[in-house]
C-alpha positions as CSV (number, residue, x, y, z in Angstrom):
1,X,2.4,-8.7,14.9
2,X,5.4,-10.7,15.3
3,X,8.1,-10.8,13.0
4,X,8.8,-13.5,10.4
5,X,12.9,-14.0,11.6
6,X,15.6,-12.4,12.9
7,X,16.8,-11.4,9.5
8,X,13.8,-9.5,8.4
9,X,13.8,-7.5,11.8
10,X,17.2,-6.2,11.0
11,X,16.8,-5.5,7.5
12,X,13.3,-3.8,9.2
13,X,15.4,-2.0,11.6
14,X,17.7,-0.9,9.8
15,X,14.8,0.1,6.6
16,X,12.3,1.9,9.1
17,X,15.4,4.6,10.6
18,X,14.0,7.1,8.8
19,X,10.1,6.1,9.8
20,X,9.7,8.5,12.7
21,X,6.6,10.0,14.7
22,X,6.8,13.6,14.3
23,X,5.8,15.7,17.3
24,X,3.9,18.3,15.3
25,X,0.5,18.5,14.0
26,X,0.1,21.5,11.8
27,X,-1.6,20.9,8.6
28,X,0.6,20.9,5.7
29,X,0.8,23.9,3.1
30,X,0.6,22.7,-0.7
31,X,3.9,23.0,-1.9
32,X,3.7,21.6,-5.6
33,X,7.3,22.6,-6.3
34,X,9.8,21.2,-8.9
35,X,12.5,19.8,-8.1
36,X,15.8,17.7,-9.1
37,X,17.9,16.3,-6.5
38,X,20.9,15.6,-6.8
39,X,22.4,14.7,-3.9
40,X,20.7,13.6,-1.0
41,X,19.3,15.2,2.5
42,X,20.8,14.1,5.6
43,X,18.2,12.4,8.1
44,X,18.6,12.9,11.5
45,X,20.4,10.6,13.7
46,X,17.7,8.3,15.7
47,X,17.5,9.4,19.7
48,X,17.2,6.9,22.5
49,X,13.4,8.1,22.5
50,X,12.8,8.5,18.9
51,X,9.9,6.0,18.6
52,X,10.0,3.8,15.4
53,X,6.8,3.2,13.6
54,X,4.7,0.1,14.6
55,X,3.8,0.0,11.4
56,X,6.3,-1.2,9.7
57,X,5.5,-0.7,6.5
58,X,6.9,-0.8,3.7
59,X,9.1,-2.7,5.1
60,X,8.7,-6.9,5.1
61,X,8.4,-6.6,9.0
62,X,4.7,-5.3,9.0
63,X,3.6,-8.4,6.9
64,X,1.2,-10.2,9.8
65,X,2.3,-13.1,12.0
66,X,1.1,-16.8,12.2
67,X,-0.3,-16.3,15.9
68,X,-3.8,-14.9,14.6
69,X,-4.3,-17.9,11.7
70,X,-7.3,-19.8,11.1
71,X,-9.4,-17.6,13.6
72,X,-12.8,-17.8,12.1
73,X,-13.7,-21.2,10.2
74,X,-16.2,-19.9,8.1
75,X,-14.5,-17.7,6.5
76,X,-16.0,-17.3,3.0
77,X,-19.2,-16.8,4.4
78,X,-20.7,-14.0,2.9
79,X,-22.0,-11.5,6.1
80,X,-25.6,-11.3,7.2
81,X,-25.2,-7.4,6.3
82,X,-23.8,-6.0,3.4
83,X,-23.0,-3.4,1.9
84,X,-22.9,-3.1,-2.1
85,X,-20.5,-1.2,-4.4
86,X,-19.1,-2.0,-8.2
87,X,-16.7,-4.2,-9.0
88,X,-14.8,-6.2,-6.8
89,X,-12.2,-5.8,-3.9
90,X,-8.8,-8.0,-3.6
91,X,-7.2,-8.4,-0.1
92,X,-4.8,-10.0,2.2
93,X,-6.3,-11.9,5.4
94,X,-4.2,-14.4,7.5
95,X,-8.2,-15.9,8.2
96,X,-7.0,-19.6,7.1
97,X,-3.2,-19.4,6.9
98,X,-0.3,-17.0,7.1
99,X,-1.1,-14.6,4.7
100,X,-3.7,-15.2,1.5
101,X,-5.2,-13.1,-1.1
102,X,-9.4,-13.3,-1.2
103,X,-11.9,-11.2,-3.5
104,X,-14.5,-9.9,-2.8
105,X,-17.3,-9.6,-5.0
106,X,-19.1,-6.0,-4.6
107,X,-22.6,-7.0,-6.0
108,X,-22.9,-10.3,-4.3
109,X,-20.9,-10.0,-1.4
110,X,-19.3,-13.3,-2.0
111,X,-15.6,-14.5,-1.2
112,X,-13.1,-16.3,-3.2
113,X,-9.8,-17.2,-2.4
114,X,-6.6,-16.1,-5.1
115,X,-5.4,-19.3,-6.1
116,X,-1.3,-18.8,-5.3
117,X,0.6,-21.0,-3.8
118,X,3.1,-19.1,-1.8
119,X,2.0,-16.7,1.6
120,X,0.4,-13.8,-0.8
121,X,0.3,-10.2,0.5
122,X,-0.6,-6.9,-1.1
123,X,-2.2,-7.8,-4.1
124,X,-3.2,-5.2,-6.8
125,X,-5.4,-6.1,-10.5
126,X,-4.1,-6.0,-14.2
127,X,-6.1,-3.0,-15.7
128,X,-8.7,-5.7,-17.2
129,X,-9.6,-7.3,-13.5
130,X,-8.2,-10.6,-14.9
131,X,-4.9,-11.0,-12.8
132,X,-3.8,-10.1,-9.9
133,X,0.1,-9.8,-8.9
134,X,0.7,-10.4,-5.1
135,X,4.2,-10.0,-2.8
136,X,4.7,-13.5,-2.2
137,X,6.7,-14.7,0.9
138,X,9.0,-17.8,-0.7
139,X,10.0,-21.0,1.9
140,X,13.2,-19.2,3.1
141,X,10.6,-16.1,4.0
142,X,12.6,-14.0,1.0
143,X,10.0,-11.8,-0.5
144,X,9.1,-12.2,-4.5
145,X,7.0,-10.7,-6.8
146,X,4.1,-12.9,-8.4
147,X,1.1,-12.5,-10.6
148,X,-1.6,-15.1,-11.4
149,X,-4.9,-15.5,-13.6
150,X,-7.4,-14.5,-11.1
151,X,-9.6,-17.0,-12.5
152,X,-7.3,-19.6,-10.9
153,X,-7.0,-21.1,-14.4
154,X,-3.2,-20.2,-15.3
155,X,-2.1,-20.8,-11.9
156,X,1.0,-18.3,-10.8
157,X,4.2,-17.3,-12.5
158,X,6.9,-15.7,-10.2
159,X,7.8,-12.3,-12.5
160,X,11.3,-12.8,-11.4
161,X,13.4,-10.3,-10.4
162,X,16.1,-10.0,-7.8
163,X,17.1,-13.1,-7.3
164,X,19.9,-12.2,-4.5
165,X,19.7,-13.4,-1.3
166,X,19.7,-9.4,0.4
167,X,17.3,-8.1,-1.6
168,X,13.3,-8.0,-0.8
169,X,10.8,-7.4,-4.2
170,X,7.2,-6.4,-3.0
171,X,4.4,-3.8,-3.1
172,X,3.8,-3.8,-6.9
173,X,1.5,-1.6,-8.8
174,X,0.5,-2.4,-12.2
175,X,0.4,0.0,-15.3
176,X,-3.0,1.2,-16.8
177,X,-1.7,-0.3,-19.9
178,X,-1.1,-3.9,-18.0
179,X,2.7,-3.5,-19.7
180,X,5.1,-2.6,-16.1
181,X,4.8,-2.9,-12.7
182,X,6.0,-0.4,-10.6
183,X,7.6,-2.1,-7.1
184,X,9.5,-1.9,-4.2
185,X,13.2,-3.4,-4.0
186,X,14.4,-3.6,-0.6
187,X,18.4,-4.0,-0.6
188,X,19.1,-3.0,3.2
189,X,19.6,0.0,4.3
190,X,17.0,1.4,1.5
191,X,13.9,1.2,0.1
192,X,14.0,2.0,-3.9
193,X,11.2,1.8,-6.6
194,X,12.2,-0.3,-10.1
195,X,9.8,-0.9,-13.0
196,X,9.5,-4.4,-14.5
197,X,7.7,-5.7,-17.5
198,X,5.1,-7.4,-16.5
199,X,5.1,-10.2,-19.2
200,X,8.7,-10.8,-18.5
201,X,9.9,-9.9,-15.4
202,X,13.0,-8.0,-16.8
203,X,13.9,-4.9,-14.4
204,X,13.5,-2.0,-16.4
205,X,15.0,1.1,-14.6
206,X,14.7,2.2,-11.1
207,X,15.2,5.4,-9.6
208,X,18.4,7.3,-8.7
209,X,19.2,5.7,-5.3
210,X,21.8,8.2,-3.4
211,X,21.0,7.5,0.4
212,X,17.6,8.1,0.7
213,X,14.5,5.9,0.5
214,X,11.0,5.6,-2.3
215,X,8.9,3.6,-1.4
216,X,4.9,3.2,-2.3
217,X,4.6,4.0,-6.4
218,X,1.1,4.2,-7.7
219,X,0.2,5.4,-11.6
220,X,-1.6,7.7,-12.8
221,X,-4.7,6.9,-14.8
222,X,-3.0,7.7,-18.1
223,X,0.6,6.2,-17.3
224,X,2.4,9.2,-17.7
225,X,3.0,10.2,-13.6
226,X,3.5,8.1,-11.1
227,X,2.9,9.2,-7.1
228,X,5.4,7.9,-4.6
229,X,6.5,8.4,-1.1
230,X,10.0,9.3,-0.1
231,X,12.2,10.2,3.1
232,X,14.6,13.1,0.6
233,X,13.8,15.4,2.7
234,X,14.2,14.0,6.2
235,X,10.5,13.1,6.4
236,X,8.2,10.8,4.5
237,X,6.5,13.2,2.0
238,X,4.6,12.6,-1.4
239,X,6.2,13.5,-4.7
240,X,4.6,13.0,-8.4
241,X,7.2,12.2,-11.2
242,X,7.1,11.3,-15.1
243,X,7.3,8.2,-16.6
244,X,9.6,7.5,-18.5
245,X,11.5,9.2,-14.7
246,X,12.9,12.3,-16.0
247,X,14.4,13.4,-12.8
248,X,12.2,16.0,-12.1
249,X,9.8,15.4,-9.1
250,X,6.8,17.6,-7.9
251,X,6.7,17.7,-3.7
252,X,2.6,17.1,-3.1
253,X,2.9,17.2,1.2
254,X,5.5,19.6,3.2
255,X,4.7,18.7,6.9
256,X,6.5,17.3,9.9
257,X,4.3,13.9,10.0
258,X,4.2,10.7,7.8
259,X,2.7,10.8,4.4
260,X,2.0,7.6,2.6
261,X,-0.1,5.1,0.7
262,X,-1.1,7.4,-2.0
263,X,-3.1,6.3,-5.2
264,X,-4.9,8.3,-7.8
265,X,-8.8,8.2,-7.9
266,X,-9.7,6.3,-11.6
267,X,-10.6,9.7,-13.1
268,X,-7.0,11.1,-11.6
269,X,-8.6,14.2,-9.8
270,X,-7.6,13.4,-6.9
271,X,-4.7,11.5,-5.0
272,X,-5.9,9.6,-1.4
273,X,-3.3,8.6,0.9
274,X,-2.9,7.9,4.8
275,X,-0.8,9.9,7.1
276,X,-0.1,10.2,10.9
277,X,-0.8,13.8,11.7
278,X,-2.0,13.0,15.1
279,X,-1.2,10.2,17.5
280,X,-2.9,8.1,14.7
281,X,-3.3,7.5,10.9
282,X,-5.9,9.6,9.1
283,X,-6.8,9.0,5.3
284,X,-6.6,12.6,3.6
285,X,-7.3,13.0,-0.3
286,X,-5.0,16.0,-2.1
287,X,-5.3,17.6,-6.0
288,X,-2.3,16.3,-8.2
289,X,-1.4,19.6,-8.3
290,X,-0.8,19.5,-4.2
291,X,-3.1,21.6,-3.7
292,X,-7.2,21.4,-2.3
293,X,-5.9,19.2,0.8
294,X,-9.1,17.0,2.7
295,X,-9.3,14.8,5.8
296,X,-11.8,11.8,5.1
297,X,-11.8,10.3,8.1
298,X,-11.2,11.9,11.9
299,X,-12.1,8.9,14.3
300,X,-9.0,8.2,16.6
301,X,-8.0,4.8,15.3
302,X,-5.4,3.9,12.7
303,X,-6.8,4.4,9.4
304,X,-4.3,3.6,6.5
305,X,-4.1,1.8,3.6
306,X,-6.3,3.5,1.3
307,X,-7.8,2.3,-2.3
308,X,-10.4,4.2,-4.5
309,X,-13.6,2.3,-5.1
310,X,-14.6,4.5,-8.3
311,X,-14.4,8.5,-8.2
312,X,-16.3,8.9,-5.3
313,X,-16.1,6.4,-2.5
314,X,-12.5,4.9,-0.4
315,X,-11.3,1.6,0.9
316,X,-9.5,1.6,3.9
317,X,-8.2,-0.3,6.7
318,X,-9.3,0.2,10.4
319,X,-8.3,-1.3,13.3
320,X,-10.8,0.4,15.6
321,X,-12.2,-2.9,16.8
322,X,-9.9,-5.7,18.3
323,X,-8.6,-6.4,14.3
324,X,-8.1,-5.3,11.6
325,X,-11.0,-4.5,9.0
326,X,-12.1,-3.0,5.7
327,X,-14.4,-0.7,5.4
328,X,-16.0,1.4,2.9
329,X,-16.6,5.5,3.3
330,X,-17.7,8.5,0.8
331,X,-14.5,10.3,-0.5
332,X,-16.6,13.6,0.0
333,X,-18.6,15.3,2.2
334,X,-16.7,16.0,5.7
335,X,-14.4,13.8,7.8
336,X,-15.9,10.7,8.9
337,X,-15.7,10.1,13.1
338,X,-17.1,6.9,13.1
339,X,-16.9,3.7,11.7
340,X,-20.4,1.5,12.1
341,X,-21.6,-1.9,9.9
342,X,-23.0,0.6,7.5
343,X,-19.5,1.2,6.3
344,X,-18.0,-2.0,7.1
345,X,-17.3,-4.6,4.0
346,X,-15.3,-7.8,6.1
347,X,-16.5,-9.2,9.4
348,X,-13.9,-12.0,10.3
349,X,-11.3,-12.1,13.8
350,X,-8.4,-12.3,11.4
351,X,-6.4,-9.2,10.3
352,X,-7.8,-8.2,6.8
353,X,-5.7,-6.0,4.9
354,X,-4.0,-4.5,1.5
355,X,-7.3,-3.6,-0.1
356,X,-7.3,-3.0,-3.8
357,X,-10.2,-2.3,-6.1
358,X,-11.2,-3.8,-9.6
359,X,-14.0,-1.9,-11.7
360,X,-15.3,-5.2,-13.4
361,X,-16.3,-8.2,-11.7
């Protein structure tokens, strides 16, 4: 993927420090412990051969580049096999330009593209499946929150936050109630989560930002918890927290590798989320609790971006062929070591991405 400009890699550079392969690959041991922090862990300088994360996410950098545009000109055909599931699925493919959002309809298998007009990454539904809000990239590629009638009637409205020219807005995650958004704020060198109304746009509160890095927020099905990602501790680990933030945070993972993505399944049993425990990214599912640890998939590709497609099956991202693709496995059961067309829900040569999944078509 290449980068978007020189500014972005820097910010990227500087944001992705703390994103670093860990040599070991013992399983983690549920830790589920409470804890305040007031001030903040000291990372470890980066070594000359301290390998930085291709990934690049959450960071603007991993967003994917123009050079793979436009690769398939049929691309809302719907495939000659398919594979059915409820509701629908909303993701980001650079199939006709640099980055749009398309959804995918689970009992038809037909596509649509988001009507936004800005590059539209990472999109994620209102509660009700009728809008979808989407990191757009603006003209001056300066990263903006967005949300739009996904019926294409009420066209976009930019949510407006951060208006500065240092700071990045992206990655949001709606409420159950469709009231906030949680989302990332990028002022280099940190990553922080804020909350926004989602009618307005006005910034709520964010959290306590004293040198270290959240990133990823996802709710929990009721809107009281909220699951995040955070570098606290010298390593990317999950934590749960209240909402209204209360300052207390429950630690989920305890291990030396990279823990992220996570969302709760709909009925909040469980919490899925990718991490790197290996020389590659595995999807795992873990209790709220932090306990009751599983590894869904175990096939030697990247695996990452995870979404719940009802209680029992996952979403995910695989780039185990020449692109990236989505597929769909069961949440239960064992690890899955291969990926075939049985499980696999886009078929395009463009990267497909950011899946997110709606209950109701």
């Amino acid at each position: 993927m290449t980068r978007l400009n020189h500014k972005i890699v820097l910010f990227s550079l500087v944001s992705m420090v703390a994103f670093l392969v860990a040599c070991g690959s013992d399983q983690p041991v549920p830790v589920a412990t409470q804890t305040t922090v007031e001030q903040p862990v000291a990372v470890e300088s980066v070594s000359e051969n301290s390998e930085l994360t291709a990934e690049g996410y959450p960071s603007p950098d991993g967003y994917p580049g123009p050079e793979t545009q436009g690769t398939n000109p049929e691309t809302l055909k719907r495939p000659e096999q398919w594979n059915q599931f409820p509701g629908s699925i909303a993701f980001s493919s650079d199939r006709i330009s640099l980055s749009d959002v398309f959804i995918l309809n689970g009992e038809t298998g037909l596509l649509e593209k988001f009507p936004v007009n800005v590059a539209a990454y990472e999109p994620d539904w209102s509660p009700d499946c009728q809008k979808i809000g989407v990191t757009g990239a603006t003209a001056t590629n300066v990263f903006r929150l967005f949300i739009g009638d996904a019926s294409g009637q009420n066209g976009s409205a930019d949510i407006g936050t951060d208006n500065s020219e240092n700071a990045f807005d992206y990655g949001l995650d709606w409420s159950p109630n469709g009231q906030i958004v949680a989302f990332h704020r990028l002022t280099p060198p940190k990553i922080n989560i804020c909350f926004a109304d989602a009618a307005t746009g006005e910034v709520l509160s964010c959290l306590p930002n004293v040198g270290y890095s959240n990133a990823m927020p996802a709710w929990s099905p009721d809107g009281t918890k909220f699951v995040f990602s955070s570098d606290r501790s010298g390593n990317y680990e999950l934590y749960s927290a209240n909402y209204p933030d209360d300052g207390n945070y429950t630690q989920l993972t305890n291990n030396p590798d990279l823990d992220y993505d996570p969302e709760y399944s709909p009925d909040g049993s469980k919490i899925v989320f990718s991490s790197r425990r290996t020389s590659h990214f595995d999807i795992y599912t873990i209790n709220p609790d932090g306990s009751g640890e599983a590894q869904i998939t175990s096939i030697g590709s990247d695996e990452k971006a995870p979404t719940w497609v009802g209680n029992s099956q996952i979403a995910l991202v695989s780039d185990q062929t020449t692109n990236d693709e989505i597929y769909l496995v069961d949440a239960f059961g064992g690890p899955v070591t291969q990926l075939t067309k049985d499980h696999q829900l886009t078929f395009n040569l463009a990267m497909d991405s950011d899946p997110t999944w709606c209950g109701s078509n």
